[in-house]
GUGU-599975 format. One line per field, with one value per residue: residue number from 1; residue in three letters; chain; z, y negated, x of N, C-alpha, C in turn. Coordinates in Angstrom, 2 decimals. Each point is the difference from the previous one (the first is absolute). Layout:
<atoms>
dopa	NUM,...
lovo	ALA,...
bami	A,...
n.w	Z,...
n.v	Y,...
n.u	X,...
ca.w	Z,...
ca.v	Y,...
ca.u	X,...
c.w	Z,...
c.v	Y,...
c.u	X,...
</atoms>
This chain:
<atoms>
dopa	1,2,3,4,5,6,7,8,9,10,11,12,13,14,15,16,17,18,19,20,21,22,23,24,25,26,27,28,29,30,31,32,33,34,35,36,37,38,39,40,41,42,43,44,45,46,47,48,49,50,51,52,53,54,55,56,57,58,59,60,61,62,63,64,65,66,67,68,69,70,71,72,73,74,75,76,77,78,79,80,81,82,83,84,85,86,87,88,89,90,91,92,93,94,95,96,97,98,99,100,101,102,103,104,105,106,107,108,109,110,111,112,113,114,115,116,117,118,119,120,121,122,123,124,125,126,127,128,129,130,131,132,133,134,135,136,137,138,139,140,141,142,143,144,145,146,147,148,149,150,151,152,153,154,155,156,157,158,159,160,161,162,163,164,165,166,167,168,169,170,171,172,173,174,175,176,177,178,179,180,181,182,183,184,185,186,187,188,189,190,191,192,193,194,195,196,197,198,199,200,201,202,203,204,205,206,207,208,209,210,211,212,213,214,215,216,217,218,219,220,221,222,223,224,225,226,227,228,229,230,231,232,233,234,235,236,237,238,239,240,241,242,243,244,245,246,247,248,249
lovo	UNK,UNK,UNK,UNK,UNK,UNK,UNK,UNK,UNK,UNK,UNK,UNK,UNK,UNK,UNK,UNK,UNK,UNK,UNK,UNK,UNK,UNK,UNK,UNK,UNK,UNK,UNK,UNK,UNK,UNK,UNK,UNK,UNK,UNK,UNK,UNK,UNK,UNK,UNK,UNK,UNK,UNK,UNK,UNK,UNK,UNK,UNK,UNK,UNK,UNK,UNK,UNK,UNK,UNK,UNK,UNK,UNK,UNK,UNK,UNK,UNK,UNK,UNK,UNK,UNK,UNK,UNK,UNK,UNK,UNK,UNK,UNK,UNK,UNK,UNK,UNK,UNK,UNK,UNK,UNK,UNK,UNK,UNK,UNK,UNK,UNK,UNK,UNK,UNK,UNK,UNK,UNK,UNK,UNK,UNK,UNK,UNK,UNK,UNK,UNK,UNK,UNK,UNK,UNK,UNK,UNK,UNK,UNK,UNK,UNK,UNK,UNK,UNK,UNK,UNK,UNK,UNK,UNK,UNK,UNK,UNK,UNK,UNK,UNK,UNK,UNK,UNK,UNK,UNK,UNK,UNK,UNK,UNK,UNK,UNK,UNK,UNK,UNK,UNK,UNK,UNK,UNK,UNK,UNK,UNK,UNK,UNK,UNK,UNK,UNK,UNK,UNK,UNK,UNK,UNK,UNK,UNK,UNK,UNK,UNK,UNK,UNK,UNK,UNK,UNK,UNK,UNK,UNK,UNK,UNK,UNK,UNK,UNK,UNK,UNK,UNK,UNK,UNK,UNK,UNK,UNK,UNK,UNK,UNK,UNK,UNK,UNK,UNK,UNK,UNK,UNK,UNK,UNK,UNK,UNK,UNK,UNK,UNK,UNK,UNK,UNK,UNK,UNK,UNK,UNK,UNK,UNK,UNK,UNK,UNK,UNK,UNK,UNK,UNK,UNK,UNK,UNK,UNK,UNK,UNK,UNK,UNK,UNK,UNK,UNK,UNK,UNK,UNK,UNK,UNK,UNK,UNK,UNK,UNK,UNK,UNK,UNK,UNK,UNK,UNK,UNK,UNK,UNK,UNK,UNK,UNK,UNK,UNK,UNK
bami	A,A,A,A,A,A,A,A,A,A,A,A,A,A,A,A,A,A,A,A,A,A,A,A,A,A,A,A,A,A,A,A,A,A,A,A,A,A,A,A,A,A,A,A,A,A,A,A,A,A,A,A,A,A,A,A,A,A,A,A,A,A,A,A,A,A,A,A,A,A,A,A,A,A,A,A,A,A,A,A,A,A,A,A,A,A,A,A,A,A,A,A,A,A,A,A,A,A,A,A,A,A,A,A,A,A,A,A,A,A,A,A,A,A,A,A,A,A,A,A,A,A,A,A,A,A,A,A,A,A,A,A,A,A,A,A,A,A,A,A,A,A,A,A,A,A,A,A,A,A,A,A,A,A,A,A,A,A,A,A,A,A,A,A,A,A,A,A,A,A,A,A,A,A,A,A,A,A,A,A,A,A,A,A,A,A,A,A,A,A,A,A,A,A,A,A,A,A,A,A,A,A,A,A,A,A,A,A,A,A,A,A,A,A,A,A,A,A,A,A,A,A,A,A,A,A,A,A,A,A,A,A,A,A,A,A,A,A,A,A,A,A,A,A,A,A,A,A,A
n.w	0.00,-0.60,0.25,-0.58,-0.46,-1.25,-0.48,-0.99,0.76,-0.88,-0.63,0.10,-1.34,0.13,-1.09,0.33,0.66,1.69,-0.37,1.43,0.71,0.81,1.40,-0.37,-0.64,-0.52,-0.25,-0.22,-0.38,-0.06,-1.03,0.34,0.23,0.80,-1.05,-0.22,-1.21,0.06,0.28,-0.83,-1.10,-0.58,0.30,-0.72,-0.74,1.09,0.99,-1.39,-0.70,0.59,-0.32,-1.13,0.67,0.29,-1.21,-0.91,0.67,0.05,-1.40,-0.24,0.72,-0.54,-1.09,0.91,0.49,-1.45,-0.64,0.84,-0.11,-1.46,0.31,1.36,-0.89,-0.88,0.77,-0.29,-1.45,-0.14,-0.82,1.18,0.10,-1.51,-0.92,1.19,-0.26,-0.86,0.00,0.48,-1.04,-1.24,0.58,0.40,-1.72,-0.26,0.96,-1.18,1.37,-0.90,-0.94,-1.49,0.07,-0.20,1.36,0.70,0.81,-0.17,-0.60,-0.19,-0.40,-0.36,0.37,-0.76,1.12,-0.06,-1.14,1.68,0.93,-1.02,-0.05,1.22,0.03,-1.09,-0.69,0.00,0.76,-1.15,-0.54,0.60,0.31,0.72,0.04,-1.36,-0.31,0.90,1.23,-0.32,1.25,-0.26,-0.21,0.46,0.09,-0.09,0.72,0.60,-0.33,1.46,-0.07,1.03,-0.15,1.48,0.16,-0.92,-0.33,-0.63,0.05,0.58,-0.42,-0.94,-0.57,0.40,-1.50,-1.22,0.60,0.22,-0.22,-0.65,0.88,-0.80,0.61,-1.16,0.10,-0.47,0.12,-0.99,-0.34,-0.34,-0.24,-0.25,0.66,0.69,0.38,1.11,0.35,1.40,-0.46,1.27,0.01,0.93,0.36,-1.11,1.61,0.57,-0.16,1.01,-0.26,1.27,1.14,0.22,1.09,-1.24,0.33,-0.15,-0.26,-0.55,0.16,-0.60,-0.94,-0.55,0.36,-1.28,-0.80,0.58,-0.24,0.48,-0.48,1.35,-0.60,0.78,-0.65,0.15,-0.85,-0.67,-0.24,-0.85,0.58,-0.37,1.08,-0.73,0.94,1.01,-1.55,0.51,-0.84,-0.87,1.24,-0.69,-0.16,1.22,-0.33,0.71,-0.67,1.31,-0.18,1.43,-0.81,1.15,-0.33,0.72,-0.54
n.v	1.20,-0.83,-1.40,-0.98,-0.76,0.92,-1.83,1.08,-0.15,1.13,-0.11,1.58,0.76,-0.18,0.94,0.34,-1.35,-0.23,-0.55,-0.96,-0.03,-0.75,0.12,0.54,0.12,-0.63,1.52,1.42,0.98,0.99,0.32,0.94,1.39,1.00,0.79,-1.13,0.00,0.21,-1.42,-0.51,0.61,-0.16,0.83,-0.86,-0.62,1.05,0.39,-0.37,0.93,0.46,-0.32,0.02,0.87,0.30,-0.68,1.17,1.25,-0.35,-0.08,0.90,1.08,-0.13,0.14,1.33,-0.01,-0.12,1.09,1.07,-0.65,0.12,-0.57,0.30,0.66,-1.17,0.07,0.84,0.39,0.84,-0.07,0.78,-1.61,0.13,-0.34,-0.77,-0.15,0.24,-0.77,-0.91,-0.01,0.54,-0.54,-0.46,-0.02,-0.28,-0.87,-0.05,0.67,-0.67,-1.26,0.11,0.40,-1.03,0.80,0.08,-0.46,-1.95,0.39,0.40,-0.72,-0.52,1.29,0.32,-0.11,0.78,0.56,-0.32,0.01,0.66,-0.31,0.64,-1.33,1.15,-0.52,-0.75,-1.23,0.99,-1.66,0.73,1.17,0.18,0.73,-0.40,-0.33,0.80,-0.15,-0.23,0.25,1.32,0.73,1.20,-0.38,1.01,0.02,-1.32,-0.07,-0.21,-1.11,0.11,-0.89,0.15,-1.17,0.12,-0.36,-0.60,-0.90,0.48,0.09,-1.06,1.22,-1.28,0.06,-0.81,-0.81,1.07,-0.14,1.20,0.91,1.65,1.14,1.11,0.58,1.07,0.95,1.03,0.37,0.86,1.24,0.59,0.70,-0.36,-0.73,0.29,-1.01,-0.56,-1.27,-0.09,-1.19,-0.28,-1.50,-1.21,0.11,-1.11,-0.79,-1.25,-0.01,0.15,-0.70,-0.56,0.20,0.50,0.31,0.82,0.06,1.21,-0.11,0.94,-0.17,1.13,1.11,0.86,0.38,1.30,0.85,0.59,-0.62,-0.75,-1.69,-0.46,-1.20,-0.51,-0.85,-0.53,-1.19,-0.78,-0.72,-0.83,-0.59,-0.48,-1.08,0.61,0.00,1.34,-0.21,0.87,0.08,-0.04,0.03,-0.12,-0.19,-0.86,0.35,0.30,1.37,0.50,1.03,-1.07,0.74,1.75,0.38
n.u	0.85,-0.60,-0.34,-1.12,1.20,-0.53,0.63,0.19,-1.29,0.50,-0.57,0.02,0.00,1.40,0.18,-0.90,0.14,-0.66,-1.11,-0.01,-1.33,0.76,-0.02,0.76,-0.70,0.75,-0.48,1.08,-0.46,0.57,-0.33,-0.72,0.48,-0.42,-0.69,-1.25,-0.09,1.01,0.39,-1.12,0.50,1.45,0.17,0.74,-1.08,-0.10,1.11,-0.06,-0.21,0.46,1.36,0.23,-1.14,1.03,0.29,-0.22,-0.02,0.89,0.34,-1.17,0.73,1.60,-0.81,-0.36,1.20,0.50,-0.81,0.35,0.79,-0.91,-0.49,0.21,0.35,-0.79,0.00,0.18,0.70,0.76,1.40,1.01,-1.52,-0.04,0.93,-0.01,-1.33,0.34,1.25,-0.92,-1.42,1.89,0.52,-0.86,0.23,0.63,-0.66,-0.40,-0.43,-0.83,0.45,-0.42,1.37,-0.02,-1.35,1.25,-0.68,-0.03,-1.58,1.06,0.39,-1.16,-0.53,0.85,0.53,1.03,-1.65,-0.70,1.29,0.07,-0.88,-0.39,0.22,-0.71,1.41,-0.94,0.62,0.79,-0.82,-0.97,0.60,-0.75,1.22,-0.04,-1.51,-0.40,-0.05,-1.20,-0.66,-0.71,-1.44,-0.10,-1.13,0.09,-0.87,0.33,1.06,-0.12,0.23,1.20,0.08,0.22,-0.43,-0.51,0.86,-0.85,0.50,-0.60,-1.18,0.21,0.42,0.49,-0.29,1.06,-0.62,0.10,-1.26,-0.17,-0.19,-0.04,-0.72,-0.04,-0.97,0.25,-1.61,0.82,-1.07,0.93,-0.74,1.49,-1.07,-0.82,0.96,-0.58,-0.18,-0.21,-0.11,-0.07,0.20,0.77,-0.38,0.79,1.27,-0.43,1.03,0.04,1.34,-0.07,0.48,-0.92,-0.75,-0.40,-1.42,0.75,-1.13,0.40,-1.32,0.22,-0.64,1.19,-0.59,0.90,-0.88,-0.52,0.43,1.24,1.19,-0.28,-0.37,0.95,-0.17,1.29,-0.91,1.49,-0.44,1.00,-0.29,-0.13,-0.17,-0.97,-0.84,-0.05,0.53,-0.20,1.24,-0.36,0.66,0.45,-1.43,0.05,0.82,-0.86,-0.63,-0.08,0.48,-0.26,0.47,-0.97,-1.02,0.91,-1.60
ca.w	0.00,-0.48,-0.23,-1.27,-0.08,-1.23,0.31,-0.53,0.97,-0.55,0.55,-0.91,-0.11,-1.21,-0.39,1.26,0.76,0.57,0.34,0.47,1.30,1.71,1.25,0.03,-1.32,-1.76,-0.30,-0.99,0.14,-0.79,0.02,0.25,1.12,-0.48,-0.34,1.40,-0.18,0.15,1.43,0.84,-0.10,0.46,1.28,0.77,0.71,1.15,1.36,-0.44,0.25,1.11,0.89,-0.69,0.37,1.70,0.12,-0.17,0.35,0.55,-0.65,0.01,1.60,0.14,-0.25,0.56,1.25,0.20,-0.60,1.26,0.04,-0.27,-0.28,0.64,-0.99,-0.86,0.66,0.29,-0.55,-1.03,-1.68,-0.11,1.73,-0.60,0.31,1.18,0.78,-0.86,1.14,1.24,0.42,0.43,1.47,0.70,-1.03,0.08,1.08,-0.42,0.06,-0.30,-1.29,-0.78,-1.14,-1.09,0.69,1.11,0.08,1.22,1.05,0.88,0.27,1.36,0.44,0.46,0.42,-1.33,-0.68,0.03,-0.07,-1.54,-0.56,1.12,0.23,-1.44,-0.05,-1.89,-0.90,0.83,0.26,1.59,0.95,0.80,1.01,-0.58,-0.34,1.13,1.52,1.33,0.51,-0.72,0.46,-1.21,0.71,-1.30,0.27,-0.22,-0.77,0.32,-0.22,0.77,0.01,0.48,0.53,-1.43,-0.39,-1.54,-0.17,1.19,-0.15,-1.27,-1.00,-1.21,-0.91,0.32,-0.50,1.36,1.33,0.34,-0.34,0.16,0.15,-0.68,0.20,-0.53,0.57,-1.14,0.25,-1.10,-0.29,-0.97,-1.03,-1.06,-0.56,1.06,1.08,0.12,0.80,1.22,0.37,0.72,-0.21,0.18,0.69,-0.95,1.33,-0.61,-0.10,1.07,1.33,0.19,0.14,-0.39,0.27,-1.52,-0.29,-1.43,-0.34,-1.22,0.35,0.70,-0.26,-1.09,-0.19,-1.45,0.09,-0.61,1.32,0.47,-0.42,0.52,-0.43,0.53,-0.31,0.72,-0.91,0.28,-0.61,-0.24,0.28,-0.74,-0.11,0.34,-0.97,-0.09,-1.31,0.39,-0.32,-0.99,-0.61,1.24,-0.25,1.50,1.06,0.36,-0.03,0.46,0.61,0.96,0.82,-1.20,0.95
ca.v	-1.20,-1.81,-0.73,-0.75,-0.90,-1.20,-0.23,0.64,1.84,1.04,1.31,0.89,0.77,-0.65,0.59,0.99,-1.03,-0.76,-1.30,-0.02,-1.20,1.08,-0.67,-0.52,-1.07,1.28,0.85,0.32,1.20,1.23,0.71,1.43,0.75,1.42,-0.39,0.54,1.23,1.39,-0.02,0.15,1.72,0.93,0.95,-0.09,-1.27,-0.02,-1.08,-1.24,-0.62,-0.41,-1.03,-0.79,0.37,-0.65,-1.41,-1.05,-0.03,-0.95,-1.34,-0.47,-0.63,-1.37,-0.97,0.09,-0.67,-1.58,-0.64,-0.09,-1.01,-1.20,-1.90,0.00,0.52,-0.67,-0.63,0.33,0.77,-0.87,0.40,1.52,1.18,1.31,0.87,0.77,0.87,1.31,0.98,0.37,0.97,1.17,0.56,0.14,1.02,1.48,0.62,0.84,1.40,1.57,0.15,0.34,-1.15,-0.47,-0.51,-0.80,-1.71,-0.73,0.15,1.53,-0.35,-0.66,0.26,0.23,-0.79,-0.48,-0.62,-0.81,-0.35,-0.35,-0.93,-1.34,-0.87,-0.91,-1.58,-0.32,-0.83,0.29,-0.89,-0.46,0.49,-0.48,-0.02,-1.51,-1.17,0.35,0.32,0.02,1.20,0.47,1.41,0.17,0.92,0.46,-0.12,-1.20,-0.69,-1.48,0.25,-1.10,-0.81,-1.04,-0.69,-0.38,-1.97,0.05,-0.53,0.80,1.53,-0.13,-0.76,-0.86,-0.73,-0.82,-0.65,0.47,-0.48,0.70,1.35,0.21,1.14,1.26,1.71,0.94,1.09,0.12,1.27,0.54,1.12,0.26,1.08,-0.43,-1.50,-0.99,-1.00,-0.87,-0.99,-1.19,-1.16,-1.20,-1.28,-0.66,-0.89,-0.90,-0.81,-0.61,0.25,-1.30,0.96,-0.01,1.84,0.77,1.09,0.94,1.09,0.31,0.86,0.16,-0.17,1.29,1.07,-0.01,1.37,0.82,1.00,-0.45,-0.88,-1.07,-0.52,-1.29,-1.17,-1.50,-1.04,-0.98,-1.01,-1.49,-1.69,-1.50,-0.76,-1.73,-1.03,0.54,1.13,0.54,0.48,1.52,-0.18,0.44,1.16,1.17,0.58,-0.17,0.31,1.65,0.98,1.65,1.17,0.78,1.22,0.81,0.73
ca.u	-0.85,1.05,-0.43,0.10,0.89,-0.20,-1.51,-1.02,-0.08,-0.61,-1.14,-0.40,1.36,0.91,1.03,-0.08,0.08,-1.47,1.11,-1.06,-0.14,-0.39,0.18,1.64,0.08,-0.59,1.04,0.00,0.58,0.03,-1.63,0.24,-0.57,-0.88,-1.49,-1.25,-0.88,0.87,-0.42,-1.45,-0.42,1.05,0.14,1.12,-0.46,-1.29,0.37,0.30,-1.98,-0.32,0.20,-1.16,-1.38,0.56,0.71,-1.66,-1.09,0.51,-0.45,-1.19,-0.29,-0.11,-0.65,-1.53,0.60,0.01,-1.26,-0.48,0.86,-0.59,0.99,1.28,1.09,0.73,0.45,1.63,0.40,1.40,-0.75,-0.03,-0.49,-0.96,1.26,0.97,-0.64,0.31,1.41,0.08,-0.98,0.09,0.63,-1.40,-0.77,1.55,-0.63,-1.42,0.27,-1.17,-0.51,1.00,0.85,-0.67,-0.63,0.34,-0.78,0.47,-1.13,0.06,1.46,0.03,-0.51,1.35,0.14,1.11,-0.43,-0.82,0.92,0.73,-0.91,0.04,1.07,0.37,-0.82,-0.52,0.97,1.53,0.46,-0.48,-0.28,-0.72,0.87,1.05,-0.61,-1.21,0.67,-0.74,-0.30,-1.57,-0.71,-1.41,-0.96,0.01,-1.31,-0.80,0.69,-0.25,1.64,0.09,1.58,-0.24,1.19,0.88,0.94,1.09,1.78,1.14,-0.65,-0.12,0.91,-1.48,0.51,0.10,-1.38,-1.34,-0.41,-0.98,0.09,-2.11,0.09,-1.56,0.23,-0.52,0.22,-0.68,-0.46,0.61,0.23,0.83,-0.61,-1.34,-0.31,-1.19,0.80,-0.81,0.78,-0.38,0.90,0.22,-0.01,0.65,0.20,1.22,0.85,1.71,1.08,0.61,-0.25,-1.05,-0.49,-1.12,-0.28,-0.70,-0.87,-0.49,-0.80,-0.29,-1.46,-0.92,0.88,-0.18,-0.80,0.83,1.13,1.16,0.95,0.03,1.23,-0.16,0.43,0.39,0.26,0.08,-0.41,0.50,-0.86,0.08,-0.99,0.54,-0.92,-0.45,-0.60,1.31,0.30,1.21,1.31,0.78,-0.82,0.19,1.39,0.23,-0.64,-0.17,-1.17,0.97,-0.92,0.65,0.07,-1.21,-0.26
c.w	0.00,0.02,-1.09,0.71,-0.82,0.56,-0.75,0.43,-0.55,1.07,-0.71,-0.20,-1.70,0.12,1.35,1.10,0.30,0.76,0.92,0.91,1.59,0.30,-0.20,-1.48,-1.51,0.25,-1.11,0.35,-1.49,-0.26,-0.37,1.01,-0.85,-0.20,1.27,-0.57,0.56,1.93,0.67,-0.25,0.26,1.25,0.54,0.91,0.71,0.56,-0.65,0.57,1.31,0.75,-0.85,0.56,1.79,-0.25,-0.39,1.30,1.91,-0.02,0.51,1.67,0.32,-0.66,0.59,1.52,-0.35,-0.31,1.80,0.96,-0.04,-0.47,0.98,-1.04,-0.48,1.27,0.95,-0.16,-0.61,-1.39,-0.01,1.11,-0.61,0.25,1.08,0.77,-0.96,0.52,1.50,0.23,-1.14,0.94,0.46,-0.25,0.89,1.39,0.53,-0.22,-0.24,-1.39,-0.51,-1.02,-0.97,-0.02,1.29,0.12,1.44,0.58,1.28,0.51,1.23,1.23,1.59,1.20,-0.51,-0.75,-0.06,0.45,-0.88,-0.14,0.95,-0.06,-1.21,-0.30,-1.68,-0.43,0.96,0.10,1.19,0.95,1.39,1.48,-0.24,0.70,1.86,0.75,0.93,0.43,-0.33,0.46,-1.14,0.42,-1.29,0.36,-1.01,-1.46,0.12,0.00,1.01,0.53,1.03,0.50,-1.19,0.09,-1.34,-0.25,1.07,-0.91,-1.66,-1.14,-1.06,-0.84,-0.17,-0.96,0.89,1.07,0.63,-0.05,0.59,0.38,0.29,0.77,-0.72,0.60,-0.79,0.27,-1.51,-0.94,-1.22,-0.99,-0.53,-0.51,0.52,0.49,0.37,0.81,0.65,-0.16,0.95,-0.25,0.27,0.47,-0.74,1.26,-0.82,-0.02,1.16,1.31,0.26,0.56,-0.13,0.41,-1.61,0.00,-1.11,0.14,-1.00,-0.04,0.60,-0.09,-1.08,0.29,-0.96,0.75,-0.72,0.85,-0.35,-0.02,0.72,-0.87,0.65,-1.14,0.56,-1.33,0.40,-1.10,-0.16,-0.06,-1.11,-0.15,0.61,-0.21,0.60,-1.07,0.68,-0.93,-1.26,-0.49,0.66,-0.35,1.84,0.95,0.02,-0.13,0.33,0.91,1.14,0.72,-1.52,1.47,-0.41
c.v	-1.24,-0.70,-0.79,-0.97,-1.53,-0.97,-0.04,1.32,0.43,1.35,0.78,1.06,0.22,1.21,1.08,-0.51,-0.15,-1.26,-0.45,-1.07,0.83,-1.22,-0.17,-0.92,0.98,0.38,0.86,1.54,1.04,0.26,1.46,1.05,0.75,-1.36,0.12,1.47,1.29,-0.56,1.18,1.49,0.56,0.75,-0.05,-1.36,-0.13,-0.89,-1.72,-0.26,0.57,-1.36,-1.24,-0.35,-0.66,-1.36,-0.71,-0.34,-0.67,-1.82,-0.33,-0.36,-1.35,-1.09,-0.26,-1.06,-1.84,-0.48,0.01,-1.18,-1.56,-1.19,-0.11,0.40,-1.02,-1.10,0.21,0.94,-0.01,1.11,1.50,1.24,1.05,1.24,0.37,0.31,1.14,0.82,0.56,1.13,0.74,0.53,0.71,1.27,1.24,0.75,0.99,1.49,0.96,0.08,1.44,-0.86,-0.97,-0.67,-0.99,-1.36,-0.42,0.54,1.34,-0.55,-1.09,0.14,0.58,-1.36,-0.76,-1.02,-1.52,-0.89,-0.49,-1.24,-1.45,-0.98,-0.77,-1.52,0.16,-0.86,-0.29,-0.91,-0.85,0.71,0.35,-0.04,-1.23,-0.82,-0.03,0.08,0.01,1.14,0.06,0.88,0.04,1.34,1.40,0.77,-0.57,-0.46,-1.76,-0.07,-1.74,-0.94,-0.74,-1.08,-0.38,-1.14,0.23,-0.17,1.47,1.41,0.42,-0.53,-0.88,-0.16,-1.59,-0.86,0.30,-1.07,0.72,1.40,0.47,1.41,0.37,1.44,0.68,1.13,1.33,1.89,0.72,0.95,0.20,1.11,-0.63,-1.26,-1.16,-0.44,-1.41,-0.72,-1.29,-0.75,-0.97,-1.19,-0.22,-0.83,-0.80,-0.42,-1.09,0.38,-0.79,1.10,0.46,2.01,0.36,1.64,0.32,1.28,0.17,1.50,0.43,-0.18,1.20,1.07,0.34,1.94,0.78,0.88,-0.49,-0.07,-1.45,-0.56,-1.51,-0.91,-1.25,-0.97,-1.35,-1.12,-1.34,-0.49,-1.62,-0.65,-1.41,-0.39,1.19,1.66,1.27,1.43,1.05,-0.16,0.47,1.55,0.97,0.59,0.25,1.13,1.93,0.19,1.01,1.03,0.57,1.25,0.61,1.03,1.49
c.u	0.88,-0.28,0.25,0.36,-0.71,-1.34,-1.62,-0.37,-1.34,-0.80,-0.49,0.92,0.26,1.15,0.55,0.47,-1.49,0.64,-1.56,0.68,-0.25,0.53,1.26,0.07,-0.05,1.33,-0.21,0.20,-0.41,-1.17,0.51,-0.65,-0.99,-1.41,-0.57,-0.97,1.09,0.13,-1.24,-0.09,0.98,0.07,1.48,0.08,-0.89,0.78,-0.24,-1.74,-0.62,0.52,-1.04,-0.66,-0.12,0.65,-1.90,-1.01,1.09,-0.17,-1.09,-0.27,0.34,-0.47,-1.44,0.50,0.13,-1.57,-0.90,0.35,-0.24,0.47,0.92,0.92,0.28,0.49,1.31,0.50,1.07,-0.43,0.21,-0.58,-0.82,1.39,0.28,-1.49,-0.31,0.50,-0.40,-1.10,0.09,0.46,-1.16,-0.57,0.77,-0.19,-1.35,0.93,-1.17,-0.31,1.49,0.65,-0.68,-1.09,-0.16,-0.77,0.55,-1.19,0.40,1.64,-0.14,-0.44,1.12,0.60,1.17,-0.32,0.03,1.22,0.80,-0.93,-0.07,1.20,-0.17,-0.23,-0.14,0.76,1.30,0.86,0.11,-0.47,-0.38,1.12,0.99,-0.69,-0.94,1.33,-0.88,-0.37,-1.36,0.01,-0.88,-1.08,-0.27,-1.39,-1.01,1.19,0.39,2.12,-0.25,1.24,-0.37,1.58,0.93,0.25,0.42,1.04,0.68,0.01,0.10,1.73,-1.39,1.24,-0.37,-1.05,-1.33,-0.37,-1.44,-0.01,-1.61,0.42,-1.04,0.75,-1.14,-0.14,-0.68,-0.11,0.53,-0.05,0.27,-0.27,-1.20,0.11,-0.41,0.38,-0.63,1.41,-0.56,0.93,-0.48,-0.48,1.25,0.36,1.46,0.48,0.87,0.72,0.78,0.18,-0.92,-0.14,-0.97,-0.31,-0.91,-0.65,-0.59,-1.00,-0.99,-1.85,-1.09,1.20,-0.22,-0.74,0.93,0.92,1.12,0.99,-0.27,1.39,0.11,1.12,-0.20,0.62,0.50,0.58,0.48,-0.49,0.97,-1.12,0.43,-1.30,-1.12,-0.43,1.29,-0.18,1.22,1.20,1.05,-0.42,0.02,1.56,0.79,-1.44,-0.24,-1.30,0.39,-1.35,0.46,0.13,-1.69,-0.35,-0.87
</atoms>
């Protein structure tokens, strides 16, 4: 793999060269490798299609997790949180001790306490992680899903970036199940605060308990603002703000 240099960037494929666009910029690689039709039937190519079959039906979990998720996502995310929660719930997958090869799902992988471990801590934007950016001390009722900061001082308790004069904090408390699809998510009201000494007591309770079978998922949103003429506008497109899963249950 290479990157295109020239400042004319081609896309497509030219003289057994694919030439394309990703996250690292246009690159270029080989076109080649066994056909997909001799992939999908060959018999020397089971282990390929099975892992196939376990990278798909992986994908799809994590895309059933950010859509469970909601609008907290676009709100603090960086550009490779589809990729590395790929990585992390196959991990998850790989823990499903009852399917057979090929069949393996995060829905039986998590079930595993391992599982649910591999998954807990995750932050969505690895630009801000919730141990960089939070110092304060919290709980979290995993009952009720109520998550609580009391005695917070911003300036003491907060790396703020620079322009902030406002930070807000949402929680999420989301009912999951990785085999059927279902999933109901409660959120919190949004408490906001200045950015000053000032000691705030924070309570984030979600509006109900979320219904459903599954594993239960708790999220702590945390959001900087610029206040100008009263109006406060989010900060440099959330590039500053968390989103960390704190605990799976």
């Amino acid at each position: 793999m290479a990157k295109q240099e020239s400042f004319l960037k081609v896309t497509g494929t030219l003289d057994g060269l694919t030439f394309y666009k990703s996250i690292d910029g246009h690159l270029v690689r080989t076109k080649g490798g066994v056909s997909k039709s001799r992939i999908m039937n060959d018999p020397a190519f089971i282990r390929t299609r099975e892992n196939i079959a376990e990278f798909g039906s992986t994908a799809q979990s994590g895309k059933l997790l950010r859509t469970a998720i909601g609008t907290m996502l676009h709100r603090a995310k960086d550009p490779r949180v589809s990729s590395r929660m790929l990585g992390i719930l196959s991990k998850v997958r790989k823990l499903d001790g009852t399917s057979a090869r090929g069949q393996r799902i995060v829905g039986e992988g998590i079930l595993n306490v391992a599982g649910k471990q591999l998954l807990k801590g995750f932050d969505f934007n690895n630009r801000a992680a919730l141990q960089a950016v939070f110092h304060a001390p919290y709980s979290l009722d995993t009952i009720t899903g109520i998550v609580s900061i009391p005695d917070f001082v911003p300036l003491e308790h907060l790396n703020v970036p620079e322009g902030a004069t406002h930070v807000s904090f949402r929680s999420a408390f989301i009912n999951l199940d990785f085999t059927t699809g279902k999933f109901d998510t409660q959120y919190s009201p949004i408490e906001n605060a200045v950015l000053d000494m000032n000691t705030y007591s924070i309570t984030l309770a979600p509006a109900s308990v979320p219904v459903g079978s599954g594993s239960q998922l708790y999220l702590l949103l945390i959001e900087f603002f610029q206040e100008v003429n009263g109006v406060q506008y989010p900060l440099r497109n959330g590039a500053f703000n968390v989103l960390h899963l704190v605990d799976v249950v």
